[in-house]
Residue, then its C-alpha position, 0 to 999 in steps of 0.5 A: x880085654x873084655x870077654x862075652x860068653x856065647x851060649x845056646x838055647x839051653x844056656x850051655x855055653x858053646x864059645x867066647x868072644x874077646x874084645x881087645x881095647x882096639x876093637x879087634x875081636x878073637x872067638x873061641x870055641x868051648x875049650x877055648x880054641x880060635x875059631x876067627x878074628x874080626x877087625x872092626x877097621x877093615x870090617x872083615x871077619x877072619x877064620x882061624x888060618x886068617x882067610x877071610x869069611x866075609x864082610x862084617x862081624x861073623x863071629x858067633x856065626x863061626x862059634x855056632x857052626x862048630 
């Protein structure tokens, strides 16, 4: 597993981004809570109760809004 750091203008950092080996990627937040999935296979981007936000990746979009 694979993990970006997400940081801001000021480089604090505001969330996390978790590569499995098959693509599929979990965001965190800060202290490390779920903020959503994506799954590269159906292109689609997930919020934490796995409803669906959009099409492609919108992860750091979910990360930022928090």
């Amino acid at each position: 597993m694979r993990r970006q750091t997400v940081t801001d203008a000021r480089y604090h950092t505001i969330g996390y981004i978790d590569t499995a080996t098959d693509g599929k990627q979990t965001a965190r937040d800060a202290r490390f809570h779920v903020v959503g999935y994506y799954d590269p296979r159906a292109d689609t981007t997930r919020d934490a109760r796995h409803r669906m936000v959009g099409h492609g990746n919108l992860l750091a979009s979910l990360i930022a809004c928090r």
